[in-house]
C-alpha positions in Angstrom: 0.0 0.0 0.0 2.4 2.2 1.0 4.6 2.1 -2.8 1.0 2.4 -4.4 0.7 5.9 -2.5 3.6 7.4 -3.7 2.9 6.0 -7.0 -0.2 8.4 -7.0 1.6 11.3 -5.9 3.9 11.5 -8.2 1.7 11.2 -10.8 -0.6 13.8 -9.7 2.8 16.5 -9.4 4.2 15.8 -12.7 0.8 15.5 -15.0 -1.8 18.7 -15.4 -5.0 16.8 -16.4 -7.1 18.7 -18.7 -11.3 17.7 -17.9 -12.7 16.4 -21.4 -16.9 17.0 -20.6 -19.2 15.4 -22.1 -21.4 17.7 -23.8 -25.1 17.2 -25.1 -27.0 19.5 -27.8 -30.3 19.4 -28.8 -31.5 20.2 -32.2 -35.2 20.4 -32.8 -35.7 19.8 -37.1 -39.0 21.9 -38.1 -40.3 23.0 -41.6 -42.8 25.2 -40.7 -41.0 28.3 -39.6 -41.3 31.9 -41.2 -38.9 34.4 -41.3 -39.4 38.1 -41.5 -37.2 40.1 -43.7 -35.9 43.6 -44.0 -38.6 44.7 -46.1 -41.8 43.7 -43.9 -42.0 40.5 -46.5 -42.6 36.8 -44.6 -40.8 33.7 -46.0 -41.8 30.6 -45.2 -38.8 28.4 -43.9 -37.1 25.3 -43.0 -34.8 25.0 -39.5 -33.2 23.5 -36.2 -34.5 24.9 -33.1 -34.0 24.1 -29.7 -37.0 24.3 -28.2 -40.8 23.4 -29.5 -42.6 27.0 -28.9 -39.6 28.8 -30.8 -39.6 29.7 -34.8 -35.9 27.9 -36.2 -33.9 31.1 -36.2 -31.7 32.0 -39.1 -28.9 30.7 -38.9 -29.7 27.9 -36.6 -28.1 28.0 -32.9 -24.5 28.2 -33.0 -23.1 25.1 -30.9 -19.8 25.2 -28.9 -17.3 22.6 -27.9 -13.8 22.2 -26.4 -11.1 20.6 -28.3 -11.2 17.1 -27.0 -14.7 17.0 -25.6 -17.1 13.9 -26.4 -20.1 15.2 -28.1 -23.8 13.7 -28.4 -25.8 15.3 -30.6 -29.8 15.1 -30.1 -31.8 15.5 -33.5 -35.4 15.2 -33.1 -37.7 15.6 -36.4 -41.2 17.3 -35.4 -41.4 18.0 -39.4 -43.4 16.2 -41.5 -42.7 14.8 -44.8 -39.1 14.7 -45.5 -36.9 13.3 -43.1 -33.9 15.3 -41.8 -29.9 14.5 -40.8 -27.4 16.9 -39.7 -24.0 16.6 -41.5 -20.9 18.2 -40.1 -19.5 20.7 -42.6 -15.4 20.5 -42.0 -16.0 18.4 -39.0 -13.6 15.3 -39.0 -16.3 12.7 -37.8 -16.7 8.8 -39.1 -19.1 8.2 -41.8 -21.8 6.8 -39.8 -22.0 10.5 -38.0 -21.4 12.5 -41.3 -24.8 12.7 -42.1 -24.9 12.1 -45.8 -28.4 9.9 -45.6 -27.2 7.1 -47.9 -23.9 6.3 -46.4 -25.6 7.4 -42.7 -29.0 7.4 -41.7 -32.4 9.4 -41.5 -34.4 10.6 -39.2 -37.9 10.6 -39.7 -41.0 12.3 -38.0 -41.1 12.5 -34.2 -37.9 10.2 -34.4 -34.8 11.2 -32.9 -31.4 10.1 -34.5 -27.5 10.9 -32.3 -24.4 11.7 -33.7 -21.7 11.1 -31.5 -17.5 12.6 -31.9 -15.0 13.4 -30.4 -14.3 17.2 -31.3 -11.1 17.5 -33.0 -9.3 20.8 -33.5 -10.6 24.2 -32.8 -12.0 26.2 -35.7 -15.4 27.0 -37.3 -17.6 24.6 -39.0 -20.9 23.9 -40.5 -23.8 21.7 -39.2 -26.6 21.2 -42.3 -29.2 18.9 -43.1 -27.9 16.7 -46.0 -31.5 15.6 -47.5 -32.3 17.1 -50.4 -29.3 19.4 -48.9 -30.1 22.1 -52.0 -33.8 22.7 -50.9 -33.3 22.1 -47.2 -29.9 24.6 -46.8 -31.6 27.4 -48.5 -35.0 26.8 -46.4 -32.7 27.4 -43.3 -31.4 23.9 -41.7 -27.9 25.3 -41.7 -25.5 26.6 -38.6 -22.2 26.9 -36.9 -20.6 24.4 -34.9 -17.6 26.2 -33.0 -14.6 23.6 -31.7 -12.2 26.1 -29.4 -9.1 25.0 -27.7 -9.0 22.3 -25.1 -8.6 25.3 -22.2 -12.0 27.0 -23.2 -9.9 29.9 -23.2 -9.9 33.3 -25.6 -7.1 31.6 -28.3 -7.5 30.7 -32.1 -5.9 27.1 -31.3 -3.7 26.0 -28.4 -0.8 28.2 -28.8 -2.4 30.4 -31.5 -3.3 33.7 -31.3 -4.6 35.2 -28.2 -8.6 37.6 -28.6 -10.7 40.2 -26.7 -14.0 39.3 -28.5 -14.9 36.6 -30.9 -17.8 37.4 -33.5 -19.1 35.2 -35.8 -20.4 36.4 -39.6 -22.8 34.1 -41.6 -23.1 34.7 -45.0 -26.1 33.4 -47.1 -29.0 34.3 -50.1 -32.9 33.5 -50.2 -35.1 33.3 -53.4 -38.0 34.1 -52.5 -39.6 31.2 -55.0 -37.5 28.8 -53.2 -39.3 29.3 -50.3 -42.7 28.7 -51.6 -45.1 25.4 -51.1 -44.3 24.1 -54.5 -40.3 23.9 -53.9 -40.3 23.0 -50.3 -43.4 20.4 -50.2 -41.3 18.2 -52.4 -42.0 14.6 -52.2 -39.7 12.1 -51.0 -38.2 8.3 -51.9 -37.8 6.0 -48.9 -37.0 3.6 -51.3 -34.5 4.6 -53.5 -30.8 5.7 -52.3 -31.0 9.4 -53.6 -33.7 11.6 -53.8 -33.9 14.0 -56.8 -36.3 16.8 -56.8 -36.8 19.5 -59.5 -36.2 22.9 -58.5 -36.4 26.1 -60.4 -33.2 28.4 -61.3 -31.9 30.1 -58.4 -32.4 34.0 -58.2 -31.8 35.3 -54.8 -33.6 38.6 -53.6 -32.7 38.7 -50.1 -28.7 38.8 -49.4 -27.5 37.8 -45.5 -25.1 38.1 -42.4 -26.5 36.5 -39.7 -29.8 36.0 -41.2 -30.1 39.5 -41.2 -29.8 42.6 -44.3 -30.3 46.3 -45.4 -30.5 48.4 -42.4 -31.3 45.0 -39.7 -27.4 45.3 -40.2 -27.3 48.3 -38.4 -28.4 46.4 -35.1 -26.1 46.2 -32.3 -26.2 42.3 -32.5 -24.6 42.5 -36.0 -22.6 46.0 -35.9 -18.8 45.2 -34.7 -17.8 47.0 -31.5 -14.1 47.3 -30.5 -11.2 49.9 -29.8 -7.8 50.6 -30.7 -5.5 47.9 -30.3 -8.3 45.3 -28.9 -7.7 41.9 -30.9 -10.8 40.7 -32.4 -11.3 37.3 -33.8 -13.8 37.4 -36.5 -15.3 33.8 -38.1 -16.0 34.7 -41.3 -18.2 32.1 -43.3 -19.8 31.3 -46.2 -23.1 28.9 -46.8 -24.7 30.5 -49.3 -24.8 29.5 -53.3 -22.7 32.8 -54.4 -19.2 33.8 -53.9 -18.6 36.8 -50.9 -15.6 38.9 -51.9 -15.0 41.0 -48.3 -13.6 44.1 -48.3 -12.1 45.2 -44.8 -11.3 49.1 -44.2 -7.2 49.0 -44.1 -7.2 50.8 -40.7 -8.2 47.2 -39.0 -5.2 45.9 -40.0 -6.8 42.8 -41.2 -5.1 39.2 -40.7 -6.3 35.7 -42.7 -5.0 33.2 -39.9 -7.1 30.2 -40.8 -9.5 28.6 -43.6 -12.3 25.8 -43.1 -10.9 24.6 -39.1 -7.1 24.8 -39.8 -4.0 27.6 -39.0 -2.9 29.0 -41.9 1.2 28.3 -41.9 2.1 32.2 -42.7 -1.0 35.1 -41.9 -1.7 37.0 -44.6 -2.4 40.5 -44.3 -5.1 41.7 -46.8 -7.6 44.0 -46.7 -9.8 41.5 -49.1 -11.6 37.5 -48.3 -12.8 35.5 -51.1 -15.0 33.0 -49.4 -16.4 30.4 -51.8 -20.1 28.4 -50.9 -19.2 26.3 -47.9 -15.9 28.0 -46.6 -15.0 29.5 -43.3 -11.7 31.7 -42.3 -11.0 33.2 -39.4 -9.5 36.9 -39.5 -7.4 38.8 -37.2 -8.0 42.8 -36.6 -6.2 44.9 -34.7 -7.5 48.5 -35.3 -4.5 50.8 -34.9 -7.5 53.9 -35.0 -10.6 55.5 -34.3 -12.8 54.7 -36.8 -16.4 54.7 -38.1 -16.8 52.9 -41.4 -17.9 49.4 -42.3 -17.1 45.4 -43.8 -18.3 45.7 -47.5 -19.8 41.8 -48.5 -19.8 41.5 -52.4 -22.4 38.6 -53.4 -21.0 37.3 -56.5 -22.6 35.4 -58.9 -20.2 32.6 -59.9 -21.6 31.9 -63.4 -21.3 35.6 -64.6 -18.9 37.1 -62.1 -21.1 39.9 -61.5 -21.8 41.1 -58.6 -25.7 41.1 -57.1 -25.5 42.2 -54.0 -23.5 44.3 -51.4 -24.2 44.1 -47.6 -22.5 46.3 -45.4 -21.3 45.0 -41.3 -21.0 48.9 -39.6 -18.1 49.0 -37.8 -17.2 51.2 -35.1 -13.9 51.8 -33.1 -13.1 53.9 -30.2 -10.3 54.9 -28.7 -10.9 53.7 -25.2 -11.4 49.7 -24.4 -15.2 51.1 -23.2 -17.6 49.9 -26.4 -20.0 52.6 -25.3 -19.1 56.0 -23.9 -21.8 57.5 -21.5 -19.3 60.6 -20.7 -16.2 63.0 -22.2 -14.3 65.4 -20.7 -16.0 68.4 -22.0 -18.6 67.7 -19.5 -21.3 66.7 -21.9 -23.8 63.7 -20.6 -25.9 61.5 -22.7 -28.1 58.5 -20.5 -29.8 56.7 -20.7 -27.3 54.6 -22.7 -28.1 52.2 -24.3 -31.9 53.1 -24.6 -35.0 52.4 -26.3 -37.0 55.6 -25.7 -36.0 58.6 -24.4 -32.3 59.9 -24.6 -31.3 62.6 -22.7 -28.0 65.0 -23.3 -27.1 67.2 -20.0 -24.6 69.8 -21.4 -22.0 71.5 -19.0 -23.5 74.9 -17.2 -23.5 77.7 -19.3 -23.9 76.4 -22.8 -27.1 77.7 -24.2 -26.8 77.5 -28.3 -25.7 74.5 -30.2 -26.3 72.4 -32.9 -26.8 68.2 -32.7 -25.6 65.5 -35.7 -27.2 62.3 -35.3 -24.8 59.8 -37.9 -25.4 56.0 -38.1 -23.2 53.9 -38.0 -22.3 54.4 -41.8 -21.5 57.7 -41.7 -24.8 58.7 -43.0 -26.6 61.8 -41.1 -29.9 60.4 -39.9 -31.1 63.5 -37.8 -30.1 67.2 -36.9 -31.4 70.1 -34.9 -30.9 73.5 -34.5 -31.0 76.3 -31.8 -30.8 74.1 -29.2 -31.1 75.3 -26.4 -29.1 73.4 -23.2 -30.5 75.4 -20.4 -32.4 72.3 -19.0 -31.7 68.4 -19.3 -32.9 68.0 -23.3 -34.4 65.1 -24.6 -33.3 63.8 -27.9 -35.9 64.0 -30.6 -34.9 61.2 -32.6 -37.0 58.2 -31.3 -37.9 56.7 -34.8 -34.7 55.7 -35.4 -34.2 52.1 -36.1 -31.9 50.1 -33.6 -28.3 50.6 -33.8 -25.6 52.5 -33.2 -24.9 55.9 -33.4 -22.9 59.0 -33.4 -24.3 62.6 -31.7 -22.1 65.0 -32.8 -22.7 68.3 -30.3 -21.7 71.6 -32.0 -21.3 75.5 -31.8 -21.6 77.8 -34.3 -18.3 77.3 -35.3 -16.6 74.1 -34.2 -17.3 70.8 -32.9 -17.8 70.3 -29.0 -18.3 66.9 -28.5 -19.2 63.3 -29.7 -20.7 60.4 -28.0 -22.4 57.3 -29.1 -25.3 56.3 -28.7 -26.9 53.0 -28.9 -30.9 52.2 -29.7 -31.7 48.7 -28.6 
């Protein structure tokens, strides 16, 4: 007994154990979901939820593991009509959990089907039904699967590079027709080994980042928020059925540091990202200034290398590590911060005529008002403006006093 004891401790002082967990997701297949989209218009869709009394958001949930960890997941089919599997995009998993129904299995109504890996190395990946896969990705059963290093902690990949803030960017289309009874209603073989379904020539209307377009982008869910010299890590990926050619403003000091789950040997600095259907990369910024601009997304129309589309991510960069400043040393006060009503400005005593700038997050003047008079707390006129973020620009007659930013939630 005695040899068995120090046997155990000196294991235990010359081994650091990392804890592999086990970790369980649930993914609820539906294909009766509707989507709103920028313009008021309601699509019907197709997507993985995880609960029953939710519509499948767009993209579906994005699902997290450690390097390392032992993952089960839990797809149960409420749809009915087609069956449903999720295949791991990137993912390096046996065939049996791959997804692809012929070489894998179905899942059928108010059946569940498990998937079980081991998560290999950190990156980004895709998780996407792989029946009928054309109909069923653009109808919405699509998402990210996120591996990160075996630590949990803020790195690309154990020993990589080291982040303040991780954001993920989704890029996809909708047709409009796609999304109709006809296309998705499609009928479907049990018997045979592939299923084959007409569908009609693709013309999106509707061009995505995170399921969102047009001025949704302007929300504070899909604006990027950092400051000078913060390191942001941003996943930037593609599942749609055009090209995205990214264009980053040069001041971010943009990085490429990986591509579809693995390091790239030698970064590349570029201020442009062609991501092709299906690929993810992860980019590096460092902002070495204050800036208010934006990531311009190109949609690009593989067949006739025209572009249809361009979507713009705001992005806004102070010069203080605070996303959101409430105060400035000229002694001007805007609360409440962020707000959905009401905004007040308190200016410093004694300032009685100015002039207020309300710019989005593009740069674009959105609201202005003169002879304003600061005598008393004032309350900002500017309630119909849709959420995001903002710039109030305070001025005098002949100069500018102050800037804060303001964000409508």
């Amino acid at each position: 007994m005695k040899a068995i004891f120090v046997f155990l401790i000196f294991v235990s002082c010359c081994f650091t154990v990392v804890a592999q967990e086990i970790v369980n997701h649930l993914l609820i297949a539906r294909n009766l979901g509707e989507k709103v989209m920028h313009d008021g218009d309601t699509l019907r869709t197709f997507g993985f939820a995880q609960t029953l009394n939710e519509q499948p958001p767009i993209p579906g949930p994005t699902l997290y593991a450690n390097e390392g960890d032992s993952v089960i997941l839990d797809l149960f089919n409420v749809s009915q009509g087609a069956p449903h599997t999720i295949h791991l995009h990137g993912l390096d998993v046996n065939q049996e959990n791959d997804g692809v129904p012929h070489l894998s299995f179905e899942v059928h109504h108010m059946n569940h089907g498990y998937y079980y890996f081991v998560a290999p190395h950190p990156g980004t990946y895709f998780y996407h039904c792989h029946v009928v896969s054309s109909i069923h990705v653009q109808g919405g059963m699509y998402g990210v699967f996120i591996v990160k290093p075996s630590d949990g902690s803020n790195t690309t990949w154990d020993g990589g590079y080291s982040y303040d803030q991780d954001r993920l960017f989704t890029m996809s289309e909708m047709d409009p027709i796609w999304h109709q009874d006809s296309v998705m209603d499609h009928d479907h073989d049990t018997t045979g080994g592939v299923h084959e379904v007409s569908i009609p020539d693709y013309n999106p209307t509707y061009f995505l980042v995170n399921g969102q377009s047009e001025q949704q982008l302007l929300e504070p869910g899909i604006a990027l928020q950092t400051s000078k010299e913060a390191v942001s890590f941003l996943r930037m990926a593609n599942i749609g059925y055009l090209a995205n050619r990214i264009t980053f403003p040069s001041a971010l000091n943009a990085r490429i540091v990986s591509t579809d789950g693995r390091p790239i040997a030698t970064a590349e600095v570029s201020d442009t990202l062609w991501l092709l259907p299906g690929e993810r990369y992860g980019v590096i910024i460092e902002p070495f200034t204050d800036l208010v601009d934006s990531i311009s997304i190109s949609y690009v129309n593989m067949n006739t290398h025209l572009s249809e589309s361009m979507q713009y991510i705001p992005v806004n960069v102070s010069g203080t590590n605070s996303l959101v400043e409430l105060n400035k040393d000229t002694g001007f006060k805007l609360y409440p911060n962020p707000s959905d009503g009401a905004v007040y400005i308190v200016a410093p005593e004694g300032v009685i005529y100015n002039e207020i700038k309300i710019f989005d997050a593009l740069g674009q003047l959105v609201y202005s008002e003169r002879d304003v008079n600061f005598s008393t707390s004032k309350v900002l006129i500017a309630n119909n403006l849709p959420l995001g973020i903002y710039n109030v620009k305070i001025l005098d007659k002949k100069e500018t006093l102050d800037v804060l930013k303001w964000v409508k939630k």
